[in-house]
N, C-alpha and C positions, 0 to 999 in steps of 0.2 A: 277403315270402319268395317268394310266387308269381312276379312280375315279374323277382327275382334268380336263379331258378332257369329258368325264361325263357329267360333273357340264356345263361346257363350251356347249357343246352340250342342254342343258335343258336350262340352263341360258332363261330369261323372253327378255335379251337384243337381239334387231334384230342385233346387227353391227358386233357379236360376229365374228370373222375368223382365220379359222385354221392354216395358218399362221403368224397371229400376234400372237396367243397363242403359238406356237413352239419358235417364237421371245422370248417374255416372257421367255420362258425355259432358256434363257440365257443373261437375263439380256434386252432386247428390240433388242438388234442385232444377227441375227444368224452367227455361228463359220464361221473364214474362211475356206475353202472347196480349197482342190490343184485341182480339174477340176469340172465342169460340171456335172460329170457323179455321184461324189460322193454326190454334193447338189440335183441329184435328185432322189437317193438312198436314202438319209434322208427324203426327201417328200414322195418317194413311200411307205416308211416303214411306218410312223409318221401317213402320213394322208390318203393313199388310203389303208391303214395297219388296223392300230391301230383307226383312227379316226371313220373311214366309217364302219367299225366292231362293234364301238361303237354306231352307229346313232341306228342300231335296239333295242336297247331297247328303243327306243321311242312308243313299240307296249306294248299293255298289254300281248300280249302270250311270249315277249319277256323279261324274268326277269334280271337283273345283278345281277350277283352274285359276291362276294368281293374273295378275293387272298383265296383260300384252300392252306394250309400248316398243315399238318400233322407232331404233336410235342408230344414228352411222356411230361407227367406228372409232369415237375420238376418248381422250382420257375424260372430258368433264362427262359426255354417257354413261361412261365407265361408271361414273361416282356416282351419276344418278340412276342407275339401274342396281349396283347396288343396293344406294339408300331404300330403292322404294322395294327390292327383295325384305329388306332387313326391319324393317316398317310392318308390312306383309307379317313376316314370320313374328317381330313383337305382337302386333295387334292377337294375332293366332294364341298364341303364347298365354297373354295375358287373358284373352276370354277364357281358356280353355280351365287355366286356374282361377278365377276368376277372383281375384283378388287377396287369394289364398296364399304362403308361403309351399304349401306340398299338398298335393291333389291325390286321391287312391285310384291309381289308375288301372286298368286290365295292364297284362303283359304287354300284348302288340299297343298299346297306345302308349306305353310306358319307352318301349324299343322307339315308336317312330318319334317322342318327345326328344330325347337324347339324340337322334340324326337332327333334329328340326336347329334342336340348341348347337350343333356342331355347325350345320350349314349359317345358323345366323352369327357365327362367331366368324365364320370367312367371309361374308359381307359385310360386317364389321371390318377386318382385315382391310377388307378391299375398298373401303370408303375410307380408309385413314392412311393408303399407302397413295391415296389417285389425293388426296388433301396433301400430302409432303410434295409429289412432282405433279402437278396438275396440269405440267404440258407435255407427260409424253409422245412422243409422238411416230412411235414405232407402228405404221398401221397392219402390217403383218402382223404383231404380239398382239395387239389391240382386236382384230378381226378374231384372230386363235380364243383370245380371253372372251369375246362375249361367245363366239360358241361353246368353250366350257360354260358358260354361266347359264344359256339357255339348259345344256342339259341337266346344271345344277336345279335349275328350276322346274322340269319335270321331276328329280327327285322331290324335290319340297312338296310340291305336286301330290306326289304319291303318297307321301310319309303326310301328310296333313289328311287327305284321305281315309288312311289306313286309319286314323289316328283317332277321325271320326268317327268313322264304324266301328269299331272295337271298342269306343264310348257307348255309341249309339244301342251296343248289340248285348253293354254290360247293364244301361239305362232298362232297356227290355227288360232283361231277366230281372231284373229286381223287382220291378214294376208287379210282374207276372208271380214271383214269389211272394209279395206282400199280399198277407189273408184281407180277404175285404169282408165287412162284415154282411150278413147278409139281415133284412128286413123282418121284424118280427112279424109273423102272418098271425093275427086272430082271428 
């Protein structure tokens, strides 16, 4: 949900709203709620929580950084560190187009989409090759693999980043290009 809300937040589209994306979470209608108090326990969580917490990495000092889960060394970690990279990277994904088949991206958000989709096609990879032997048990290969993966995960890292700001920084200028009208004084 973090990464999908991410995506939503950077998204290029101006109409994007945080409560039509919580909608989305459940299909376009949100759950029925037994009073008042509880639908606005789910919005203060959700959006004045989780959403508004997310808007700072829209700064360059502000990096996201993906789920930290600390897992020994064995093939079933493997699968779930993985899955939860490749989870990460869809949610990102899907907010960022937000429902869209093709999004008008800036350049640099366009470059770090195409790394994001390369990286989620190797954890794919790697969640269907730890599913065919799921007892390797090389713990030398297994130790080597999740340190590549860590550092796969500061790219993703960076490239989600990048990815935002270059959304972020094309949202601006548009924003600032659009004539606003100004107030008739009599």
């Amino acid at each position: 949900m973090r990464t999908r809300f991410l995506g939503n937040i950077a998204t290029p589209e101006m109409s994007v709203s945080p409560l039509q994306i919580i909608k989305d979470l459940w299909g376009g209608e949100l759950p029925p709620f037994d009073s008042m108090d509880e639908f606005n326990t789910l919005l203060e969580a959700l959006v004045q929580g989780l959403w508004n917490e997310l808007t700072r990495h829209q700064k360059r000092s502000q990096p996201f950084r993906l789920t930290r889960t600390p897992l020994d060394a064995t093939a079933a970690n493997l699968g779930l560190y993985a899955r939860i990279r490749l989870e990460e990277l869809d949610g990102f994904l899907e907010g960022l187009f937000n429902g869209e088949e093709a999004v008008d991206l800036p350049e640099r958000a366009h470059e770090a989409v195409g790394h994001l989709e390369e990286l989620r096609a190797m954890m794919a990879g790697i969640c269907d090759l730890v599913a065919r032997d799921p007892k390797a048990d090389d713990h030398t290969q297994l130790e080597t693999t999740f340190k590549h993966l860590r550092e796969l995960t500061r790219i993703m890292e960076t490239e989600i980043h990048e990815a935002v700001l270059s959304c972020t920084r094309a949202r601006r200028q548009r924003l600032e290009a659009t004539p606003t009208a100004k107030p008739t004084i009599h």
